[in-house]
C-alpha positions, -999 to 999 in steps of 0.1 A, spaced: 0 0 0 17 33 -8 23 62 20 -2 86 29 25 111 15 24 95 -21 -14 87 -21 -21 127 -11 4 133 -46 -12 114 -67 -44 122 -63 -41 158 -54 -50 170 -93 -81 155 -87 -90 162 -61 -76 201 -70 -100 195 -105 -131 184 -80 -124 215 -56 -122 241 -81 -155 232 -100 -170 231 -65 -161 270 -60 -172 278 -94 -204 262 -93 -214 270 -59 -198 300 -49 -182 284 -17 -149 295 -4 -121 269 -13 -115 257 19 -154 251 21 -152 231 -13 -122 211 2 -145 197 30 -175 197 3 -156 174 -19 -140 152 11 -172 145 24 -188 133 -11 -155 110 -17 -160 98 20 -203 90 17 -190 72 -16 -162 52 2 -184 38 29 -208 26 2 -179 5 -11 -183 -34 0 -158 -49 16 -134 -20 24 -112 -33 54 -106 -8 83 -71 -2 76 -76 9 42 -113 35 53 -80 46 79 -59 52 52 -83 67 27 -96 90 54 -58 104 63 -55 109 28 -89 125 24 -76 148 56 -44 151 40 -58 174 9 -84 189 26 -58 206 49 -36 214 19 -62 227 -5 -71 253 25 -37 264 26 -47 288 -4 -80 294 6 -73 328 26 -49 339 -7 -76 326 -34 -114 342 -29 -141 319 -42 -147 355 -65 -110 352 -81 -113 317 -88 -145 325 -108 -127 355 -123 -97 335 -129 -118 303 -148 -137 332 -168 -107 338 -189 -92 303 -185 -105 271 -187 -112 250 -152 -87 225 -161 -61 253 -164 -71 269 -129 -64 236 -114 -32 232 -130 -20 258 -113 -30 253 -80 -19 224 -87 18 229 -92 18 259 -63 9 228 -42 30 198 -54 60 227 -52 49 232 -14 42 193 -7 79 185 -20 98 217 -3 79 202 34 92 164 23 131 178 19 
């Protein structure tokens, strides 16, 4: 089973992807749409047969992981410049930076 460290990497465009389309389409702050977007992984995981407890553990760190690193940028990134930001560029491209901002943080905190 990979690290918590390496799971939060690899699915943090995703989950970035799910996040921002959450602030665009409701209006909620990013830290908000974190939690949102958690919380809808986390209903779909327990619906999931046969998930052992160590792996809903590890899921949930994960889940805990992001949400904590997405709301890093929520104070510098208003739900309103996000919407601003995806009128002149396309969602995917809004992600893709936060994105990167965030892989450069996760890696400078692992060194």
């Amino acid at each position: 089973m990979p690290t918590i460290a390496e799971e939060v990497e690899r699915c943090l465009p995703y989950f970035v992807r799910l996040c921002v389309n959450s602030v665009i389409v409701t209006g909620a702050g990013l830290d908000e749409s974190a939690r949102i977007v958690a919380q809808e992984l986390a209903d779909r995981m327990k619906r999931e047969p046969g998930m052992g407890l160590d792996l809903q553990d590890h899921f949930a760190a994960t889940l805990e992981d992001l949400i904590q690193l997405v709301s890093t940028l929520a104070p510098r990134l208003p739900a309103q410049m996000l919407t601003e930001f995806a009128e002149k560029a396309s969602q995917a491209q809004v992600a893709s930076t936060l994105e990167r901002s965030l892989i450069g943080a996760l890696r400078a905190a692992q060194a």
